[in-house]
C-alpha positions in Angstrom: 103.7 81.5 114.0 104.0 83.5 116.7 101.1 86.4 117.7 101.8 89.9 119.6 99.6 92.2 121.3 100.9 95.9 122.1 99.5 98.0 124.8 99.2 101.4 123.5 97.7 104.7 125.0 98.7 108.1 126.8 100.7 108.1 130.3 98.4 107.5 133.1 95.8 105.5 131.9 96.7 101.9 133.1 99.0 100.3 130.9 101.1 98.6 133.3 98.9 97.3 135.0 96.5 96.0 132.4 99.9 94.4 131.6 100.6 92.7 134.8 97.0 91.7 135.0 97.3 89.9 131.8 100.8 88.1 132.4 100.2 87.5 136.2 103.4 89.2 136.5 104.4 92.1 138.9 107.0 93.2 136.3 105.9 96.8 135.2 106.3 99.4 137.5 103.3 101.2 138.8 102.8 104.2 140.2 99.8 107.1 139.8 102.4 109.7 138.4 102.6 109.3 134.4 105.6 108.5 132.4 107.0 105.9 135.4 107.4 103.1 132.7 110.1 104.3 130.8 111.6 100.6 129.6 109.4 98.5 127.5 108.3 95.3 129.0 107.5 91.8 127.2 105.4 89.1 129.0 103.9 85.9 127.4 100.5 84.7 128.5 98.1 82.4 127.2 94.2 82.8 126.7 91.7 80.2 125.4 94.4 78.3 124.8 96.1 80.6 122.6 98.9 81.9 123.7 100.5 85.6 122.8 103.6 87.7 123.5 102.1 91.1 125.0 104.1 94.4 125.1 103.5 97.4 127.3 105.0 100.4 125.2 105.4 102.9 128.1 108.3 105.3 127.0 107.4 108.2 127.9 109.8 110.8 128.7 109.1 113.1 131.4 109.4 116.5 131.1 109.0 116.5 127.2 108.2 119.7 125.7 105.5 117.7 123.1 105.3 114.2 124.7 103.3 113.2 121.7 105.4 113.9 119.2 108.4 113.1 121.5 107.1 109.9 122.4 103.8 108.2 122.0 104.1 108.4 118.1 106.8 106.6 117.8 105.4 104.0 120.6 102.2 103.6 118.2 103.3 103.8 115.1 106.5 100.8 116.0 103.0 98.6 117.4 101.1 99.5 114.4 104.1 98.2 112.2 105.0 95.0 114.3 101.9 93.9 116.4 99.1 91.6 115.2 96.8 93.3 117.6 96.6 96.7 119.2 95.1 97.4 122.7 94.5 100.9 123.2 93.8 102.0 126.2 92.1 105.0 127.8 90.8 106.4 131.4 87.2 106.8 131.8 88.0 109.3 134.8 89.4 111.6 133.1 87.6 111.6 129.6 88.7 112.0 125.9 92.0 113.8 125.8 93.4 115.6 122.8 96.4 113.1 123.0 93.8 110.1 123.4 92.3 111.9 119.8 95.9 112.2 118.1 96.2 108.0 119.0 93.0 107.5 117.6 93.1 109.1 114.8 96.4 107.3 113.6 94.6 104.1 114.9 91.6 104.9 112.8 94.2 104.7 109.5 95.2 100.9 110.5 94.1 97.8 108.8 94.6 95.9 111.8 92.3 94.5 114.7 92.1 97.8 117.5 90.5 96.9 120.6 89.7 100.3 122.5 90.1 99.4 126.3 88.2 101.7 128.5 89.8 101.3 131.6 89.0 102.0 135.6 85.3 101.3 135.1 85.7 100.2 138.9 81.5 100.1 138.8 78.2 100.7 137.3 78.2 104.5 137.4 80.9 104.5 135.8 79.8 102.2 133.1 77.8 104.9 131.1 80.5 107.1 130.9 82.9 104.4 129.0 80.1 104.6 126.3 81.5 108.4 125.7 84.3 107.0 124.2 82.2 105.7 120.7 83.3 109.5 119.8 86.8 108.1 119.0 85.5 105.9 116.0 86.3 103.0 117.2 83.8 99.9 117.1 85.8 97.7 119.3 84.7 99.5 122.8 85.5 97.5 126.1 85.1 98.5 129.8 87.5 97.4 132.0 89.5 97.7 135.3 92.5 96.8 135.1 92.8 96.6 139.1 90.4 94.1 139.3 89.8 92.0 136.2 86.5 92.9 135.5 85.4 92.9 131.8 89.5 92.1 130.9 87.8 88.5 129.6 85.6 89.8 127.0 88.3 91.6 126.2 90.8 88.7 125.9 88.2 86.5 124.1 88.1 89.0 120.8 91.5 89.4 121.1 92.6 85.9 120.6 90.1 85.7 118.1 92.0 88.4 115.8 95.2 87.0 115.7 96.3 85.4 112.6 95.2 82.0 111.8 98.8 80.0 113.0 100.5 78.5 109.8 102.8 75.8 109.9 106.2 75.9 108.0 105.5 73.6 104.8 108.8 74.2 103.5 111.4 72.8 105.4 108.9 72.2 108.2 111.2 68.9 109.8 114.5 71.2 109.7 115.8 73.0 112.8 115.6 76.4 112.8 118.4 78.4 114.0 117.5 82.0 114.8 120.6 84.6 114.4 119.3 87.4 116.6 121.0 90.3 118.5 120.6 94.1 118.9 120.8 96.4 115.6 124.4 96.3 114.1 125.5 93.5 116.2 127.0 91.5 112.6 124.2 89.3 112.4 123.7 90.0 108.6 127.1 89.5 108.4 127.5 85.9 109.9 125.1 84.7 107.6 126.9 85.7 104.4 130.1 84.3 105.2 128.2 81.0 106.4 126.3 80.7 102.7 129.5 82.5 101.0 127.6 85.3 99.1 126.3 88.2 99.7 122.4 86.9 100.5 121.9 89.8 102.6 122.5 93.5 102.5 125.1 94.4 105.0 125.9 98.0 105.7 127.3 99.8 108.6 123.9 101.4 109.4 122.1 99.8 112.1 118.4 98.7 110.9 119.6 97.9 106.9 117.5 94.7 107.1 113.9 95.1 107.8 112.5 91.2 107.5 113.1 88.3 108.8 115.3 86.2 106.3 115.2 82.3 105.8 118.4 80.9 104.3 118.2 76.7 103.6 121.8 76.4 105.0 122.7 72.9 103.3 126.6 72.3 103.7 129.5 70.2 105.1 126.7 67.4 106.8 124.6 70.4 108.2 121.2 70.5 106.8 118.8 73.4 108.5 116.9 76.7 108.3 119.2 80.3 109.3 117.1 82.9 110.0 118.4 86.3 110.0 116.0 88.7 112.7 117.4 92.2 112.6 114.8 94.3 111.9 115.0 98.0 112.6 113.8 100.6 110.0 115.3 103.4 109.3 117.7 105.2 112.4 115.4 108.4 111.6 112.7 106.9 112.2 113.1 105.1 115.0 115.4 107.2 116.9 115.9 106.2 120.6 113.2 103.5 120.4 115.5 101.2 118.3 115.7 98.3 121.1 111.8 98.5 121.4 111.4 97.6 117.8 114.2 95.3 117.7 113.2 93.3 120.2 109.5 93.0 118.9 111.1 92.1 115.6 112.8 89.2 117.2 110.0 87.5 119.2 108.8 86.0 116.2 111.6 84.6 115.2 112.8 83.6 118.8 109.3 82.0 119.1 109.8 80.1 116.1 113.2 78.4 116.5 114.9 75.5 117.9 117.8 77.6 118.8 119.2 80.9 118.9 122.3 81.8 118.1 122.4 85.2 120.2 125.3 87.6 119.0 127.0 90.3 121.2 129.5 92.5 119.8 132.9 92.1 121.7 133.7 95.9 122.0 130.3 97.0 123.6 130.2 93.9 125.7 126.5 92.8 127.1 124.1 95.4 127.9 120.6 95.4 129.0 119.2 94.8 125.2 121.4 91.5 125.0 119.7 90.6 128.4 116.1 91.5 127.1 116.5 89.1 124.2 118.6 86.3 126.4 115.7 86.5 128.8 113.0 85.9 125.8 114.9 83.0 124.7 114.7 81.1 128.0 111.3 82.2 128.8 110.3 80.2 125.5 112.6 77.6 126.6 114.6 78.0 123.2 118.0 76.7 122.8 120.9 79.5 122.8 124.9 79.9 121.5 125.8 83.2 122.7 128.5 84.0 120.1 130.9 87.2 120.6 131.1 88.9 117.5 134.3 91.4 115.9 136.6 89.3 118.3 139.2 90.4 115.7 138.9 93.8 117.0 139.0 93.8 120.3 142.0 94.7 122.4 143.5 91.5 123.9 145.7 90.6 127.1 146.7 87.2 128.6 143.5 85.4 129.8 141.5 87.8 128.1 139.3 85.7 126.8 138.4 83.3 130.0 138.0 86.6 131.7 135.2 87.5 129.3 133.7 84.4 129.4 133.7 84.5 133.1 132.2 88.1 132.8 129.4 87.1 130.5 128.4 84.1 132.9 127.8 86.3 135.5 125.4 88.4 133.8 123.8 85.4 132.0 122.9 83.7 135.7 121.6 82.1 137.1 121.1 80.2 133.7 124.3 80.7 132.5 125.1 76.5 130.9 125.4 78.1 127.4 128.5 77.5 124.6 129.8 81.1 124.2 132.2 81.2 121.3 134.3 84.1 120.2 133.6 84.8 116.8 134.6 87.2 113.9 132.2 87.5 110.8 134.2 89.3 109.1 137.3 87.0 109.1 134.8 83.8 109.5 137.2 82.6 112.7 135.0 79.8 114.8 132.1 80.7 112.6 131.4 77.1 111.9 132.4 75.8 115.2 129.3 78.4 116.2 127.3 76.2 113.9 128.7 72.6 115.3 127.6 74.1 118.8 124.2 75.1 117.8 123.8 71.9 116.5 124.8 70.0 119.5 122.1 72.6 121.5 119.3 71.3 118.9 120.3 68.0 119.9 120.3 68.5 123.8 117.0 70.0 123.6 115.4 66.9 122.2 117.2 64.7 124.7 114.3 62.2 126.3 115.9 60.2 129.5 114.7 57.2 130.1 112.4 57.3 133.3 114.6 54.0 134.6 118.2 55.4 134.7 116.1 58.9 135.8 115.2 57.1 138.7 118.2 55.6 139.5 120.3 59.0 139.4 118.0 61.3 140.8 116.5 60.0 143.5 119.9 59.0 144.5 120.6 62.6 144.6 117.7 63.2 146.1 118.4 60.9 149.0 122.0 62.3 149.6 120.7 65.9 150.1 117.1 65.9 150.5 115.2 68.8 150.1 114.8 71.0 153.7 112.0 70.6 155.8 109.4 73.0 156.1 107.4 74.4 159.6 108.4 70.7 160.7 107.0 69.1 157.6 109.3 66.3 155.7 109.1 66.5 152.1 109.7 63.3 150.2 110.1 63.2 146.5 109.1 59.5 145.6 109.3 59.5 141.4 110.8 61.5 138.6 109.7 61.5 134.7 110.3 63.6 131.7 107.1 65.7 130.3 106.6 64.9 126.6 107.1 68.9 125.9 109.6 70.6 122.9 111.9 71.5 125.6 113.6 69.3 128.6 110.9 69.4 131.1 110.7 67.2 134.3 108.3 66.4 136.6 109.1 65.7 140.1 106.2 63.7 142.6 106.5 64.6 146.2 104.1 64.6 149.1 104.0 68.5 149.6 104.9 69.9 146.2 104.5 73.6 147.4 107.0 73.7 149.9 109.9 73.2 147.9 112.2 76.0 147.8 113.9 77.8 144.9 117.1 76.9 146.3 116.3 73.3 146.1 114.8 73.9 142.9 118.2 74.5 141.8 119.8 72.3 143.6 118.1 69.5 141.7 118.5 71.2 138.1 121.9 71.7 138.4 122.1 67.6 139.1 120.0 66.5 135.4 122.9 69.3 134.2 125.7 66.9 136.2 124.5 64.0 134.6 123.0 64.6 131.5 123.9 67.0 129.0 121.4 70.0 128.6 124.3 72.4 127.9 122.5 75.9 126.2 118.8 74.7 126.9 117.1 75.7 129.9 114.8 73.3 131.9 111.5 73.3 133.2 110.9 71.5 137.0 107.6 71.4 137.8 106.2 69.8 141.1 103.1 67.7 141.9 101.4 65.7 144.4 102.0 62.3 144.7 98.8 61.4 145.1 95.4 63.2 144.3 95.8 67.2 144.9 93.6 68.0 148.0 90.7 70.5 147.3 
């Protein structure tokens, strides 16, 4: 079971970088004039040995007549909806605001855990003034600075602590899970009907019909698994422009509890920015992935049209772009289950273990026909290769200077366990260590 932590608040406050503090990630934009974040960001990060997806609403329009009502409603009330745990946070230089009392007082309605984050308590002084903030009625008060860490520990430790107790899956729990997921009215409803042959889901032509996740034991023509249908956008009125922001938090549950994910793009929009979000949370959890173009029946069709698609979608999907991509039609069921024989073979790949032997043997073959580049004068010799017992294809390379190894290089050698062995729709994880004992 997977655990998410939304950043709420006003513009100004911090969120962003609260954010980057807590993925160690420069990702959000910051800058001192509100309503800069205007694209929601998704990190993962790990605390306690717990880790948590964490999502930085932002939104904010500028220039709104009503920015509440234009914007941070709908921000709070989507992380109310989906998130296990809300961070709210608010600026102890400026003081309570009327929009940091409209937040609370929806907050104040919720059954789940809110942390109240006082943030740019940069010192002592400043301490005493956090404690103002009791006023908003809520218990869970801490004071923080987001530019320097202090008191975002304390914070972390509740917060970990509030999450859901993790539950395995009893039924089923040995079956892959294959994860249909896409943006709203992609067809994703749709390819799982005509897989199971009835009409399991609802299907309309309204983007958001389904609401919850859906399991579906697929059991069929030597196929046994678990489908899982993730739309998951509530009604287009309420929503409204924030669609890909709940989307997106509806899928990284089920992303984060698959073996693969059977990503759909509809063939007449082509892929666009909420396709990339999603693709870019399946290989940051190191999931398996089918990119399937959907209502191929519909689109207008040349000589070569279809290699110049695929050639198109690569480019975007790079660097890590060894993925099936099949051209699909729910509707008409064309390659639907040759979608299915390619997820399968991705489940497969992804629980490939080489032996460390014929690793060896190829890669430091490799390795000796193009070496990795020297650094400042310094030779860097890579001296033994194994495979990490980890979910996903992971590989860990011994070398004398581990840090100097260049991205480039990085892959140079990934592209070579691709050459060799098949890890077609997985991505893999290189990490790098000292040979020896790591000098301290």
């Amino acid at each position: 079971m997977s655990n998410i932590a939304a950043i709420v608040g006003r513009p100004n406050v911090g969120k962003s970088t609260l954010f980057n503090r807590l993925t160690q990630e420069r990702k959000a934009i910051i800058h001192e004039s509100s309503g800069v974040t205007r694209d929601r960001h998704y990190g993962k990060t790990e605390w306690n040995g717990i880790e948590f997806s964490l999502i930085d609403t932002g939104g904010y329009v500028k220039g709104s007549d009503d920015v509440f009502e234009g914007e941070i409603r709908k921000q709070v009330e989507i992380a109310i909806d989906e998130a296990d745990v809300i961070i709210f946070v608010v600026d102890v230089k400026t003081g309570i605001t009327d929009l940091d009392e409209a937040v609370a007082k929806m907050l104040r309605k919720v059954k789940k855990p809110i942390f109240l984050a006082v943030n740019k308590v940069d010192n002592t002084a400043l301490q005493y003034d956090a404690n103002d903030f009791y006023r908003l009625g809520l218990k869970n008060l801490y004071s923080i600075s987001s530019i320097n860490g202090s008191g975002t520990g304390d914070l972390l430790d509740d917060v970990v602590k509030a999450f859901p107790k993790t539950e395995a899956f009893e039924e089923d729990a040995e079956l892959p899970r294959f994860a249909v997921v896409g943006r709203p009215n992609a067809g994703k409803s749709s390819l799982i009907n005509a897989l199971i042959g009835e009409e399991r889901n609802i299907v309309t032509d309204v983007s958001g019909t389904t609401r919850d996740s859906i399991n579906t034991h697929y059991n069929k023509y030597g196929h046994n698994f678990i489908l899982v249908d993730t739309a998951g956008i509530r009604k287009k009125s309420k929503v409204n422009e924030n669609i890909e922001f709940y989307s997106v938090m509806r899928a990284i549950r089920a992303i984060e509890n698959s073996d693969v994910c059977l990503l759909m793009i509809d063939a007449q929009r082509g892929v666009e920015a909420q396709d990339l979000s999603i693709y870019n949370l399946i290989q940051k959890n190191s999931k398996g992935v089918v990119v399937l173009i959907n209502k191929w029946d519909l689109a207008e069709k040349e000589t070569n049209t279809i290699k110049q698609y695929e050639k198109d979608i690569r480019e975007k999907l790079a660097p890590f772009n060894d993925v099936p991509i099949v051209f699909v039609s729910a509707l008409t069921k064309q390659r639907i289950f040759k979608a299915l024989e390619y997820a399968v073979e991705v489940y497969n790949n992804r629980k490939r273990k080489i032996p460390t032997s014929e690793l060896n043997r190829i890669m430091l073959e490799e390795i000796e026909n193009y070496g990795p580049p020297a650094y400042k004068g310094k030779y860097i010799k890579i001296k033994f290769v194994t495979q990490l017992p980890t979910h996903a294809p992971s590989f860990a390379f011994f070398c004398n200077l581990p840090k100097y190894i260049k991205d480039s290089y990085k892959r140079y050698l990934e592209n070579k366990l691709r050459e060799h062995f098949n890890f077609t729709g997985v991505p893999i994880n290189l990490f790098f260590r000292n040979k020896g004992k790591e000098k301290k």
